[in-house]
C-alpha positions in Angstrom: 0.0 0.0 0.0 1.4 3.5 -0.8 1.6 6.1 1.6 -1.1 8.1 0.2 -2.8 4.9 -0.1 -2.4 4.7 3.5 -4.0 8.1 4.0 -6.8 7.7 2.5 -7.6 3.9 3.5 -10.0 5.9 6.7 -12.9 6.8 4.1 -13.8 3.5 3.5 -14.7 3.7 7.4 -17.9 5.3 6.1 -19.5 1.8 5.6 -21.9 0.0 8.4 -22.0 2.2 11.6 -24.7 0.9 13.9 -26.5 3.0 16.8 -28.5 0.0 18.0 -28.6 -2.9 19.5 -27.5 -6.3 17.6 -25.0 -7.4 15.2 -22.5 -5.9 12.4 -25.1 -4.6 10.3 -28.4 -5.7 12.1 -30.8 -3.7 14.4 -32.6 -5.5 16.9 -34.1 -3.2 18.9 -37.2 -2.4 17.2 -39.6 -2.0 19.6 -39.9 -0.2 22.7 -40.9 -3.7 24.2 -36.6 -5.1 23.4 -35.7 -1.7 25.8 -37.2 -2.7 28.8 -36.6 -6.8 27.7 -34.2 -7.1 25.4 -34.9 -10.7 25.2 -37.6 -11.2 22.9 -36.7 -14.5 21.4 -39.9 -16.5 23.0 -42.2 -13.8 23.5 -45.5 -13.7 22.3 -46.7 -10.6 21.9 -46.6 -7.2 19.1 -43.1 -7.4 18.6 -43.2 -11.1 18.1 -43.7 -9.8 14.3 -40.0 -9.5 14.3 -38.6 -11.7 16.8 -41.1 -14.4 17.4 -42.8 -14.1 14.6 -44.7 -18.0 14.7 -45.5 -16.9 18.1 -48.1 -14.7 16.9 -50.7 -17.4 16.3 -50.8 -17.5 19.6 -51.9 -13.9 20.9 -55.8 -12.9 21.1 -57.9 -13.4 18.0 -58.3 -9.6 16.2 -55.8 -7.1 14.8 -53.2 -6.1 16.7 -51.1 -3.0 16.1 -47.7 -1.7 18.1 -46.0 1.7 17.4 -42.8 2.7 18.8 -40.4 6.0 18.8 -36.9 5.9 20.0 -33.9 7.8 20.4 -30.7 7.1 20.7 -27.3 8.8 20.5 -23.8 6.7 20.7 -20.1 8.3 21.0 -17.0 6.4 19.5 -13.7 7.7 21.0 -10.7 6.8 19.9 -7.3 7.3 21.5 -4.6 7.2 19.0 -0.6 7.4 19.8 1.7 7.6 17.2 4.9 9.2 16.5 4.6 12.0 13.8 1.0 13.3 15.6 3.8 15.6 17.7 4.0 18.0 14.6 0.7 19.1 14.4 1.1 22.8 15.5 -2.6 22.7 17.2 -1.1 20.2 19.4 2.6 20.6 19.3 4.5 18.1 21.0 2.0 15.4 22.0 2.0 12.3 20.1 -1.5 10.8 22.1 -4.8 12.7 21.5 -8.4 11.9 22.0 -10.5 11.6 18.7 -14.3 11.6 19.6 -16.9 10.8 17.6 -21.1 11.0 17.7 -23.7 8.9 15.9 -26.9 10.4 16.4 -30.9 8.6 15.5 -33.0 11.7 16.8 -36.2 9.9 16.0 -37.1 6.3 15.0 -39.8 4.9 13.9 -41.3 1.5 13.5 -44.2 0.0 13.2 -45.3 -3.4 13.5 -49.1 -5.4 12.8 -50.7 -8.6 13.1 -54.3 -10.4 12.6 -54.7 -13.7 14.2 -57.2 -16.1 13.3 -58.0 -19.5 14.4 -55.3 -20.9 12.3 -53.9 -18.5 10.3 -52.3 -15.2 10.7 -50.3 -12.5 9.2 -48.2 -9.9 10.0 -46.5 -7.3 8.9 -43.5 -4.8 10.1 -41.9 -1.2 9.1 -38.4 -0.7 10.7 -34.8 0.4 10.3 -32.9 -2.9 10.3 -29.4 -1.3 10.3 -27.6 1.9 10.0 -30.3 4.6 11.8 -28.4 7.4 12.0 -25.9 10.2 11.1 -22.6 10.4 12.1 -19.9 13.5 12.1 -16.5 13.9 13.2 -15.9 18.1 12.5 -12.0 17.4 13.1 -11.2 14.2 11.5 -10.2 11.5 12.8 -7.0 9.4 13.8 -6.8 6.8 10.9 -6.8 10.3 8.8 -3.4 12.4 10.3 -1.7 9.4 11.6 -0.7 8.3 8.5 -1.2 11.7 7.1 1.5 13.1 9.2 4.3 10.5 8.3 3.5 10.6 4.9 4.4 14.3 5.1 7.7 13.3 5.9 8.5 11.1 3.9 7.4 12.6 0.9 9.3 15.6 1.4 12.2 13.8 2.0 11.7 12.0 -1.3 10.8 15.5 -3.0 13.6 17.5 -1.3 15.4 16.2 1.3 16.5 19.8 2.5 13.1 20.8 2.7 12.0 17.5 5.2 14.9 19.1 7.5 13.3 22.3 7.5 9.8 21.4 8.0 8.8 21.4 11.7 5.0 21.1 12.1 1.7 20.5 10.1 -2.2 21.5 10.1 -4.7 20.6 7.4 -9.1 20.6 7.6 -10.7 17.4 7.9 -14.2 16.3 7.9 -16.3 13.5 7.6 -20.0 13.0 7.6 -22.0 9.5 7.2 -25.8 9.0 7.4 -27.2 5.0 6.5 -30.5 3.8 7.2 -31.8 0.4 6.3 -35.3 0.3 6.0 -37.2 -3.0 6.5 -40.4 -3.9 4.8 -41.8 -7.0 6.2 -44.5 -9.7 5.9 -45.3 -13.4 7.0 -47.8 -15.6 7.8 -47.8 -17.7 10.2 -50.2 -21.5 10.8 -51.3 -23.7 14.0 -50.4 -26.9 13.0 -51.7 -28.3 16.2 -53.0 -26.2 19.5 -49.6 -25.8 21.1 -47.3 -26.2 17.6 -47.2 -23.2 14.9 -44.9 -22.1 11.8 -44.2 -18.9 10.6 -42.8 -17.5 7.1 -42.1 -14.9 5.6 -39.5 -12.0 4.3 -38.1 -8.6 4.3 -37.2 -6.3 1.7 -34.5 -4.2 2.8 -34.1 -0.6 1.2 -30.5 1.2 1.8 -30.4 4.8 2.0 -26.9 6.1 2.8 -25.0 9.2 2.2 -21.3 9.9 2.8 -19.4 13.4 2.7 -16.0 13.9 3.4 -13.1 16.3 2.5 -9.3 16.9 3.5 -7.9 20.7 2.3 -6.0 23.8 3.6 -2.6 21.5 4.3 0.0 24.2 5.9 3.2 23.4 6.5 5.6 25.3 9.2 9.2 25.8 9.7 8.6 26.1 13.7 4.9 26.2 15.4 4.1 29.7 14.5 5.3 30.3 11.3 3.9 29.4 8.0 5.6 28.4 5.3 3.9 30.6 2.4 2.9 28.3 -0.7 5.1 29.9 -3.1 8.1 28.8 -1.3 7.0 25.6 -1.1 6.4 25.6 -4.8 9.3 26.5 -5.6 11.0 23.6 -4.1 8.5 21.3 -6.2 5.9 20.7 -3.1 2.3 21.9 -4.0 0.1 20.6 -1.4 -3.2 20.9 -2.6 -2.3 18.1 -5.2 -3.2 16.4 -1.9 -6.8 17.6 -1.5 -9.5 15.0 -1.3 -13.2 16.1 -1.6 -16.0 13.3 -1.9 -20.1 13.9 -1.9 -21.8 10.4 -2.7 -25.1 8.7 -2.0 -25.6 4.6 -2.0 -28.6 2.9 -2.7 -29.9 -0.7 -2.9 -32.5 -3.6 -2.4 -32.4 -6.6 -0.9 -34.7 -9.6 0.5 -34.8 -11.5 3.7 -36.5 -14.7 3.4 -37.1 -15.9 6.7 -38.5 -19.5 8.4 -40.0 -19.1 12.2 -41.0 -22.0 14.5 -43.5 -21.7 17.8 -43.9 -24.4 20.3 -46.2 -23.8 23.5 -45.1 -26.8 25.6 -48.3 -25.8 28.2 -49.1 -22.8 29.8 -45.6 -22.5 31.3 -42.8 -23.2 28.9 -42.8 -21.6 26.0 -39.9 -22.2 23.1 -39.3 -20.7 19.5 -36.4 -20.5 16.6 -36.1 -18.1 13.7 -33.5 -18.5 10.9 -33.3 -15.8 9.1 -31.4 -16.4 5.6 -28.5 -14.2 4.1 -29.2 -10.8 2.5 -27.4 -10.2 -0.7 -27.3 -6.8 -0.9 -25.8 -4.5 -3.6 -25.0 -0.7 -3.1 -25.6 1.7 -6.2 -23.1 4.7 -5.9 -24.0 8.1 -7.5 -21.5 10.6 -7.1 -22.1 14.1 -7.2 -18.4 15.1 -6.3 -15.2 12.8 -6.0 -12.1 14.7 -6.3 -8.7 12.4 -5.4 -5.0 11.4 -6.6 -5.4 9.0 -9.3 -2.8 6.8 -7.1 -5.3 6.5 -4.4 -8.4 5.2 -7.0 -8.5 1.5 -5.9 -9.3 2.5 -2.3 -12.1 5.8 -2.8 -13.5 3.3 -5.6 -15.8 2.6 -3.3 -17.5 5.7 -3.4 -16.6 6.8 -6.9 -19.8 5.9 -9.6 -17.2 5.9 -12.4 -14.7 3.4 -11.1 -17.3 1.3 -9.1 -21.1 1.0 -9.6 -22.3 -1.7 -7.1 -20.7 -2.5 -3.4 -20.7 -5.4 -2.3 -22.7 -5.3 1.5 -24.2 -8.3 2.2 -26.6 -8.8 5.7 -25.7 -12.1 7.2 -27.7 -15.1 8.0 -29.1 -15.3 11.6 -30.0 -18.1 13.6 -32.3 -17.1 16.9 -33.4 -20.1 20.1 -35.3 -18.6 22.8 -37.3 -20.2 25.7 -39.9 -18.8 27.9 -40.9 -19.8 31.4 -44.1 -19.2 33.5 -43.9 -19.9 36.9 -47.3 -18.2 37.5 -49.3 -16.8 35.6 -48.2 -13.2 36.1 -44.2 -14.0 35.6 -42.6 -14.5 32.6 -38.5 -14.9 32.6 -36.8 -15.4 29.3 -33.3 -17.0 28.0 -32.2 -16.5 24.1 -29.4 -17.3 22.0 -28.2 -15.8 18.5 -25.6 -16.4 16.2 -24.9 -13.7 13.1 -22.7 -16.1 10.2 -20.9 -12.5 9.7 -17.8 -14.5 7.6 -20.1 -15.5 5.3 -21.9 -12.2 3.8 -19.8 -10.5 1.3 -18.3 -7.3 1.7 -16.2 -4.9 0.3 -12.9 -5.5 -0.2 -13.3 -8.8 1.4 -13.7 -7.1 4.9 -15.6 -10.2 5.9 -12.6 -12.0 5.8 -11.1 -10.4 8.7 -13.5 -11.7 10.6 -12.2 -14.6 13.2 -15.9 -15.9 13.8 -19.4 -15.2 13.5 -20.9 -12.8 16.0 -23.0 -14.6 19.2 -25.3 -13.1 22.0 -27.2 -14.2 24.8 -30.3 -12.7 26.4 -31.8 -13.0 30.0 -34.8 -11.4 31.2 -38.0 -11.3 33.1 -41.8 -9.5 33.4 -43.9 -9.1 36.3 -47.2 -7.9 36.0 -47.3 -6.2 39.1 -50.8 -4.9 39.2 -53.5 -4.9 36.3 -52.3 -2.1 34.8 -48.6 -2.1 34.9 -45.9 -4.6 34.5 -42.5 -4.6 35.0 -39.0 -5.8 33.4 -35.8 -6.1 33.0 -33.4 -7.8 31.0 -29.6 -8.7 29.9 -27.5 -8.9 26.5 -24.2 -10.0 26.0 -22.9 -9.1 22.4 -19.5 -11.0 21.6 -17.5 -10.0 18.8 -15.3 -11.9 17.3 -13.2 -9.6 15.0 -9.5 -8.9 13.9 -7.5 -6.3 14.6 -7.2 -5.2 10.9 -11.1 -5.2 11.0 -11.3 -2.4 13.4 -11.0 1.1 12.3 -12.2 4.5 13.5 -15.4 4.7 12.2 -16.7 1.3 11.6 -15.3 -0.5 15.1 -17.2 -2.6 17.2 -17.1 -3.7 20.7 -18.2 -6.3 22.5 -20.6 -5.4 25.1 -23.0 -6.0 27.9 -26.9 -4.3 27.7 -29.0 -3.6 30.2 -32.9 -3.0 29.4 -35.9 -2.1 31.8 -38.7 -0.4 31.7 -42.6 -0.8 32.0 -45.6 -1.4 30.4 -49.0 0.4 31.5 -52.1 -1.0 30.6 -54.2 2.1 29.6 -57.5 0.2 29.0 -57.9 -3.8 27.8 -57.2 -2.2 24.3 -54.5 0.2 24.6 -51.1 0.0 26.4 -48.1 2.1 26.3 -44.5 1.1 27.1 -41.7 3.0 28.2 -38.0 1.6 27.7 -34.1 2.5 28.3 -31.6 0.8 27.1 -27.6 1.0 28.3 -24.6 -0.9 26.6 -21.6 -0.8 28.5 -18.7 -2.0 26.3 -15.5 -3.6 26.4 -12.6 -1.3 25.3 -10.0 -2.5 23.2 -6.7 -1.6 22.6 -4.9 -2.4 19.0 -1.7 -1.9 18.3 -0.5 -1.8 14.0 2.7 -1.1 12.2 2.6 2.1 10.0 5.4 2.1 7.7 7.7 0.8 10.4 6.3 3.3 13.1 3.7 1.7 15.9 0.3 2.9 16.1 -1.4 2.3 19.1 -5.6 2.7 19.0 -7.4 2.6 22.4 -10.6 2.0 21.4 -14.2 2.9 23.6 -18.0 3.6 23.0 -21.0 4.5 25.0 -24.4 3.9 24.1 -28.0 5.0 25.3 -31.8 5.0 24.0 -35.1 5.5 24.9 -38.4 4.7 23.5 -41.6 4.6 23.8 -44.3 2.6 21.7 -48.3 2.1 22.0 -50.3 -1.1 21.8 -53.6 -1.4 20.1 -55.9 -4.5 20.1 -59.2 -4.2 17.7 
């Protein structure tokens, strides 16, 4: 990889950021109902549609319908060390800083419905199933002057070694700016093959919708912390530094389909156990570039985002396996187990990014209800999210850690009809620390993220 190469590797960071709960590139938190107990897996109830969704021959005969708002807002910080970060002249002299980064989903929406008959029923679901959000780092980020910096100096020594002597310090303007949403459609029926035995299928047409803006310009040079070297002096010794400009404005686009294949079995009236397999989503990004301005050296990695050298990225949604259990002790407590597995080394992505990878992603969910009163129950429940990934996986914008979640909340029953819930969810993640060779200096990344949302959703029955 070239040094410029190596520069401009962090734009292709842009791709999969995740506010929510779940895997890589899958949301699932979409219902107020996951917040205050996340697991979900056996339920039967509204949000079944998406996580139980056999398990909705079982609710009340009629139409059911569950809306649901949340917000949530995630930071990514990243604390970078490495050599040649000393020269900036914002920050002359220290070679760690802190990088911080917010992803932001003001409002979300989803919507989910179901009519249950005697045997048959259907259902039917609206949601962000990735993405659902924006995210903006107005100073750049590490993986951007890191290399940036050290490819300053050796350029200029390659250019004119006198002039690599004389140069003492660096600034330049970065920004970056990434917004994805993956918008669900779904729909399934679902059968009673016996009383206490049902099947569900179905699928879900995924709509992308992302946007990505991004831009390094205004490089300086100094000859000591406060003084500038003018650009004519630099031009005269062959060194133009806005040949070294990037500016990049693209949108993506693209379809996919979920087939999915669900499976209900109501022991009696107190266990209660389901599975969902939910197949892989090939899914193919259309780029349409209104600006992409780079080095022609650099082309194989800002392809990615370039219409004319690329037309369709490869962004497959893995497979997903889901096992859940639920048990009644009495009638007015409900605790729940569940286990997933995401097959993330099998769906293709760009660049072959799957392939660093080490295994597929797995979680486990705890949780319990209590119906305290007639019109209000409580809950609370547990989700540990293990990761599995390399260290040449994780970057600065696109880096997950493995975490644990805490949900609770409430749900108040408003009338036999009408219910409302109110949900908060909390990941508290592992840091992880990654240390890389850059051109034969050591980088050292200190990776960290904090996660919050709230919700709340209402329950009709008709």
């Amino acid at each position: 990889m070239t040094k410029r190469n190596l520069l401009l590797s962090a734009f292709v960071c842009f791709t999969s950021f995740n506010v929510f709960a779940g895997g890589l590139l899958t949301n699932t938190n979409q219902s107020a109902s996951f917040l205050r107990n996340p697991s979900r897996d056996a339920i039967i109830d509204i949000d079944g549609v998406y996580t139980n969704p056999a398990g909705v021959a079982f609710m009340s005969k009629g139409f059911h319908l569950g809306l649901t708002l949340q917000n949530a807002k995630q930071q990514r910080n990243v604390t970078t060390t490495f050599p040649t970060l000393a020269q900036n002249v914002n920050y002359y002299g220290e070679d760690t800083r802190k990088y911080e980064g917010d992803a932001l989903a003001p409002v979300v929406p989803s919507i989910q419905a179901a009519y249950v008959s005697d045997r048959w029923s259907v259902g039917a679901a609206v949601a962000i199933g990735g993405g659902g959000g924006k995210c903006e780092f107005e100073d750049g980020i590490g993986s951007f002057e890191a290399p940036y910096s050290l490819f300053m100096n050796r350029q200029l020594a390659n250019v004119n070694p006198a002039m690599a002597s004389y140069v003492k310090g660096y600034s330049m303007d970065m920004y970056m700016k990434g917004r994805q949403y993956y918008w669900n459609l779904q729909v399934g029926g679902t059968y009673k093959i016996t009383d206490n035995l049902a099947v569900g299928v179905g699928g879900r047409f995924v709509l992308a919708s992302c946007s990505y803006k991004g831009y390094v310009r205004d490089i300086k040079l100094y000859s000591d912390p406060a003084t500038e070297i003018p650009a004519a002096a630099l031009s005269a010794h062959g060194i133009n530094m806005d040949a070294y400009n990037i500016s990049l404005n693209t949108d993506q686009s693209g379809l996919g389909f979920t087939p999915f294949l669900s499976v209900d079995w109501k022991i009696n009236e107190h266990w209660n156990l389901a599975v969902k397999y939910e197949f892989k989503t090939r899914m193919r990004l259309h780029n349409h570039t209104d600006n992409a301005v780079y080095p022609d050296t650099v082309a194989a990695v800002l392809a990615q985002f370039d219409e004319s050298k690329v037309k369709k990225v490869a962004e497959d949604i893995p497979g997903i396996v889901t096992v859940g259990a639920q048990y009644s002790p009495i009638p007015t407590v409900r605790i729940n187990g569940g286990f997933h597995y995401y097959d993330d080394t099998h769906a293709t992505r760009y660049g072959d990014k799957h392939k660093t990878i080490n295994h597929g992603t797995t979680e486990i969910t705890a949780g319990v209800e209590w119906d305290v009163a007639p019109f209000i129950t409580v809950s609370v429940g547990y989700q540990k999210t293990n990761y599995d990934l390399s260290d040449e996986y994780m970057n600065d914008m696109s880096f997950n850690n493995s975490s644990h979640l805490l949900g609770l909340g409430c749900r108040l029953n408003v009338s036999k009809t009408v219910s409302v819930d109110l949900g908060y969810m909390r990941n508290f993640y592992k840091s992880k620390d990654v240390t890389t060779m850059l051109q034969g200096q050591e980088k050292k990344d200190h990776y960290k993220r904090e996660n919050r949302v709230f919700a709340v959703g209402v329950n009709m029955t008709f």
